[in-house]
N, C-alpha and C positions, 0 to 999 in steps of 0.2 A: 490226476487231480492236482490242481497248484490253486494256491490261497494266493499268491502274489499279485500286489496291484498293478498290473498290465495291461492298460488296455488293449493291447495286441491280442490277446491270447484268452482264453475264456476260462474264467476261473466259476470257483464255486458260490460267489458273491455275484457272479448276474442276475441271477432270478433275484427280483426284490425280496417276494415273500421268502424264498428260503433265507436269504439272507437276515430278514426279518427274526426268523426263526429262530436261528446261530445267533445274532446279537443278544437275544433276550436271554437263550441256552448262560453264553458265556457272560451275559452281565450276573446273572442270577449265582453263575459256579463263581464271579468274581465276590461276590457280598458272602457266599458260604465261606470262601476266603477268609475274607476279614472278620466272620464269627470266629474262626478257628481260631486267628491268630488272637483275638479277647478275651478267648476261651481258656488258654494255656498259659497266659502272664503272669497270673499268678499262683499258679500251680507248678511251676517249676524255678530252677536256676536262673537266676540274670542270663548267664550266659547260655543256659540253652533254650531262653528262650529268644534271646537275640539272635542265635544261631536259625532257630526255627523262624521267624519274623523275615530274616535275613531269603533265607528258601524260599519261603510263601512268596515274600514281596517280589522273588527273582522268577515263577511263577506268571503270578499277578501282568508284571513287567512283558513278558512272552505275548500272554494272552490277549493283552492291550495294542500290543504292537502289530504281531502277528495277525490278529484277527478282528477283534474292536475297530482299529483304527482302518483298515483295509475297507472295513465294510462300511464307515460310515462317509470315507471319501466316497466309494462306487457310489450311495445313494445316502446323502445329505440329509434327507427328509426324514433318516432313517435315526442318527442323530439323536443322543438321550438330550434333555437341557441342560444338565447339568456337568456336560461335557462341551459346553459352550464357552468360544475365548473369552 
């Protein structure tokens, strides 16, 4: 299995609807995200929760890259709006 955007090679983002699927999967685990990170700012230290902020975001970052962004070049249509330039 390769997530990489290659057209050469066939990844797990050709099937629209699974890809459909994964987007939604991973937009949804990216908003739990950002509950977490609301969740713990002021229940902890400055710094750990910059520390923890820091992880998430780096996280977040991955997921966006690695898979968000992969799938929504392979299928455009697929594309939240608010991931519009």
């Amino acid at each position: 299995m390769t997530i990489q955007d290659n057209t050469s090679e066939q990844t797990v983002f050709d099937d629209k609807e699974t890809a459909q699927r994964i987007l939604q999967a991973f937009l949804s685990i990216n908003g739990e995200m950002d509950d977490a990170i609301r969740s713990v700012e002021h229940k902890t230290s400055p710094e750990e929760y910059k520390a923890f902020k820091r992880g998430v975001g780096y996280v977040m970052y991955e997921v966006f890259d690695k898979i968000v962004e992969p799938i929504c070049k392979r299928h455009p249509s697929l594309k939240p709006a608010e991931m519009e330039d």
